[in-house]
N, C-alpha and C positions, 0 to 999 in steps of 0.2 A: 533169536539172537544170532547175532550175523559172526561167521567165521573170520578170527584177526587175519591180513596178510601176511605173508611171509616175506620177507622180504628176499628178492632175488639177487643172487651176487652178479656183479656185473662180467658179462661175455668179453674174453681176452679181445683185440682189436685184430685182425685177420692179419696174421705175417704174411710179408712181400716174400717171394723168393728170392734165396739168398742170390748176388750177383756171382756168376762162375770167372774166376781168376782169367786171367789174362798174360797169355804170353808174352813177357818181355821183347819189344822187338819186333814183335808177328803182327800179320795184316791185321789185325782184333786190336791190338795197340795202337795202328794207327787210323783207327774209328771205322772200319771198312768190313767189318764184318756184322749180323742182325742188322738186315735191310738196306745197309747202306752200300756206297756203289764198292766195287770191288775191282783190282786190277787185271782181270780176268771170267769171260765168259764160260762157265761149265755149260757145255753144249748137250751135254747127252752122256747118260752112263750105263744105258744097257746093252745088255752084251747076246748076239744070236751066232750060228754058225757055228761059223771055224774060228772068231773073237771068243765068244764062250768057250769053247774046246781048247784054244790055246791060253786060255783064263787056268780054265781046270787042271788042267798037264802044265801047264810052267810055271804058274804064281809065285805056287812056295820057294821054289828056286831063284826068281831071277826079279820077285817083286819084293821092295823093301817093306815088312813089316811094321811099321811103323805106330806108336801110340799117340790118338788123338788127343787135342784139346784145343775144345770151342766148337769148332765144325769138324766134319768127316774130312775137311782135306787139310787140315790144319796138324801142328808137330807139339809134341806133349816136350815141352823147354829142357825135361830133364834126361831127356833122348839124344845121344850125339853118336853120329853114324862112323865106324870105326872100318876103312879102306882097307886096311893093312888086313883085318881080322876075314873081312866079307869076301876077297878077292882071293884070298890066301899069299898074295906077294906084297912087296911095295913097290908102287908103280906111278909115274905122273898120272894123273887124276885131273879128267877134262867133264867139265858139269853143262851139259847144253840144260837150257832152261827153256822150258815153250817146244817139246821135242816132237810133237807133232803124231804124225805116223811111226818114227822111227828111221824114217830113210835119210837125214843128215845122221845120228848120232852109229846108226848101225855099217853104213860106208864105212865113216871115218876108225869105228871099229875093228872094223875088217884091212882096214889097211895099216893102221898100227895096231899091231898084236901087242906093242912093249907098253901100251899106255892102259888105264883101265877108263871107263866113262860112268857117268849117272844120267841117265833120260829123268828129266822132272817134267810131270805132265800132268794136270787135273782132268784130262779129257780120256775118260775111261778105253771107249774104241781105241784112239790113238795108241793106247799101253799098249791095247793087244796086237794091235796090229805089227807093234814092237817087238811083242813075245813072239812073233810069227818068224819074223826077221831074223829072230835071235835064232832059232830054233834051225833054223830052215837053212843057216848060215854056219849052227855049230860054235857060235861066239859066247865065248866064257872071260868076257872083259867088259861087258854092258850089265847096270842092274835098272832097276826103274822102279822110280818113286812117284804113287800119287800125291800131291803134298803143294799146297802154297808154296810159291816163289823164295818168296820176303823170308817167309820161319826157316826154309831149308838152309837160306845165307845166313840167318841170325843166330841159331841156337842149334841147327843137327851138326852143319857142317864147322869141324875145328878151325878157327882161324889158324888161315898161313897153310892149307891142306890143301888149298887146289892149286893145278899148275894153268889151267885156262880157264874162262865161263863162255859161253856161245849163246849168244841169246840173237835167234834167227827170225826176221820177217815177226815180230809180236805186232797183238792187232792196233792198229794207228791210232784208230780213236776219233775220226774227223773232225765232229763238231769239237767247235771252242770251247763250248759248256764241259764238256766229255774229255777233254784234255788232261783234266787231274786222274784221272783214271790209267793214265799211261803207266805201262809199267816202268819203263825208265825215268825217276824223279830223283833230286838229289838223296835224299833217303834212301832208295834203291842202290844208287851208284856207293854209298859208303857199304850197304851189307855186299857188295861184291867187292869191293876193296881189305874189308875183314875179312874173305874165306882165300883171299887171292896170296898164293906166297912172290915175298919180293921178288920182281923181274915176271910175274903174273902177266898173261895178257887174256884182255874181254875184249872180243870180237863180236862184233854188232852188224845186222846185215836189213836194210829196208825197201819196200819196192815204192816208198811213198817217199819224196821230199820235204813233204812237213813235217814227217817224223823223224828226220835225217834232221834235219836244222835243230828240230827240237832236241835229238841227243846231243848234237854237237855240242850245242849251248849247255845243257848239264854237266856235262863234264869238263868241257872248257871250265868252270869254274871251282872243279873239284881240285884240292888240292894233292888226290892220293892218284891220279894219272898224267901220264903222258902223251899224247898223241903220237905216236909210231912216224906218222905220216903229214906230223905240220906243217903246213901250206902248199903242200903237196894237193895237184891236179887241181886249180884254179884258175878262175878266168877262164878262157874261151874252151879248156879242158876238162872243165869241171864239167860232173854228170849235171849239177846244179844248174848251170849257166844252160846248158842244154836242155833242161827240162822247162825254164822257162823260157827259153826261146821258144820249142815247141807247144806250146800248151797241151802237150800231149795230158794232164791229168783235167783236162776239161771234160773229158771221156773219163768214164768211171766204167773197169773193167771191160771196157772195150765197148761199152752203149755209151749211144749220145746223151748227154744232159738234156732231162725232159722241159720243154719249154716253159720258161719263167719260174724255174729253179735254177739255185743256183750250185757250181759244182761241189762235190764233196770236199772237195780240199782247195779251200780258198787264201789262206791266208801264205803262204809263204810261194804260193805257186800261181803260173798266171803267163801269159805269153808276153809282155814286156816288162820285166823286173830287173833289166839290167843285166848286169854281170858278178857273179863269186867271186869275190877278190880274196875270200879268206881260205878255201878250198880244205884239205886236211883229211883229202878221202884217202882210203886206203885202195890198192889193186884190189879185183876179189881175189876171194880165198879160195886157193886150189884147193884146202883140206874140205871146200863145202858140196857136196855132188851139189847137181843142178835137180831139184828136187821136183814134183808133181806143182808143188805150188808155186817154186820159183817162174817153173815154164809158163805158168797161166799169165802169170805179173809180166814174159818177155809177150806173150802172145798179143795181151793187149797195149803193148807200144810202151810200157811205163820204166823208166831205169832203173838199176840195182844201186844202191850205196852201201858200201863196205865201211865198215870204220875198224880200227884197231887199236886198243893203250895198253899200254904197260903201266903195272903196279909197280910207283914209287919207293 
């Protein structure tokens, strides 16, 4: 006599994991975070030496602690960084973005005491090399934040709190394809118009032409700036007009263009393009030292462009 089946109850269907929330605003909102490109290369985050040693000995102090979400260098929305409280005074509040080593944000440090700064940097070396700065210099007006660009404008920093942004030399991007990547996109340009208080100025500084054109034109179209410097240095004085004269960016970094390539930066650059009629460059910025990597960009023949607007 054969055993009846039993009948088996059916197995639940395997839940997805749940989607983790998304910062309003933050580079994960504007689809650029899980795989996809992002406006910035994290180059390396570990730390030997005297970077580790200055990790260990100043972090807590002089590094903002900050609560993630999404990725490690991403800003938990419900995070807003309070100047007044961190610094212990109130003080103009200058945000360089892209801070590198620390040698523009910690000069400019050191030579205004009455101002306070934030180094934003995802490139870990870089922080430390900052805390070295800081340390070595006695400077209790710089702090620094690992942290996305986009989240620190969107949601840490209070709108109407900063009195500058400095976003120095960010990387160009050459290819055309690679262009959306830029950090400077209109999107961009409005989170630094929200952190910026009225009469606000974002100074912009590039050793590339095509990335100079390309910010022009972004903000040229933004309604919350002014160009400082409208029609200012054009024509035959424009860095522009001289860069295409010279084809100096035929040379990439100072090497010749390998035979039957073509150069890295082609589209707005080129040794007969005419002349800048619309110009808009700004002098440079005394407040910028000439840094390790500005020199390499003079070294190899390439111009500097300055821009400068004011928050409307």
């Amino acid at each position: 006599m054969s055993t009846p089946e039993i009948p088996q109850s059916p197995q639940p269907a395997a839940q997805s994991p749940m989607p983790r929330p998304v910062t309003p605003g933050s580079q994960a909102s504007f689809g650029t975070y899980g795989g996809r490109p992002v406006s910035f290369v994290r180059r390396g985050t570990r730390l030997q030496g005297r970077r580790q040693q200055a990790w260990d000995e100043h972090a807590d102090r002089w590094v903002l602690d900050v609560p993630r979400h999404v990725a490690n260098t991403s800003v938990h929305p419900d995070y807003v960084f309070d100047a007044e409280a961190e610094f212990g005074r109130k003080a103009p509040l200058v945000v360089e973005i892209g801070s590198g080593l620390g040698e523009a944000v910690c000069h400019a440090a050191e030579e205004n005491p009455d101002k306070d700064f934030l180094a934003v940097e995802v490139y870990t070396p870089g922080l430390a090399n900052t805390l070295i700065k800081i340390a070595s210099r006695g400077l209790s007006n710089v702090r620094v934040v690992e942290a996305n660009a986009p989240e620190v404008l969107a949601t840490m920093l209070p709108a109407g709190s900063v009195s500058e942004v400095w976003v120095f030399f960010p990387d160009p991007w050459h290819k055309s394809r690679h262009h959306k990547r830029r950090l400077i996109q209109p999107e961009f340009a409005k989170l630094v118009a929200r952190v910026l208080e009225p009469g606000g100025l974002w100074r912009v500084a590039t050793d590339w032409s095509n990335y100079a054109v390309h910010v022009r034109n972004v903000v040229a179209e933004s309604q919350d700036f002014e160009n400082l410097h409208h029609g200012e240095r054009s024509g035959p004085e424009s860095p522009l007009t001289k860069v295409w004269e010279s084809g100096v960016e035929s040379v990439v970094g100072g090497a010749p263009v390998k035979e039957g390539r073509a150069p890295v930066s082609t589209e707005h650059t080129g040794p007969n393009e005419g002349v800048d009629h619309v110009g808009g460059w700004a002098p440079r910025f005394d407040g910028r030292i000439r840094t390790s990597f500005e020199t390499k960009a003079h070294e190899a023949g390439r111009m500097i462009f300055d821009l400068c607007y004011r928050k409307v």
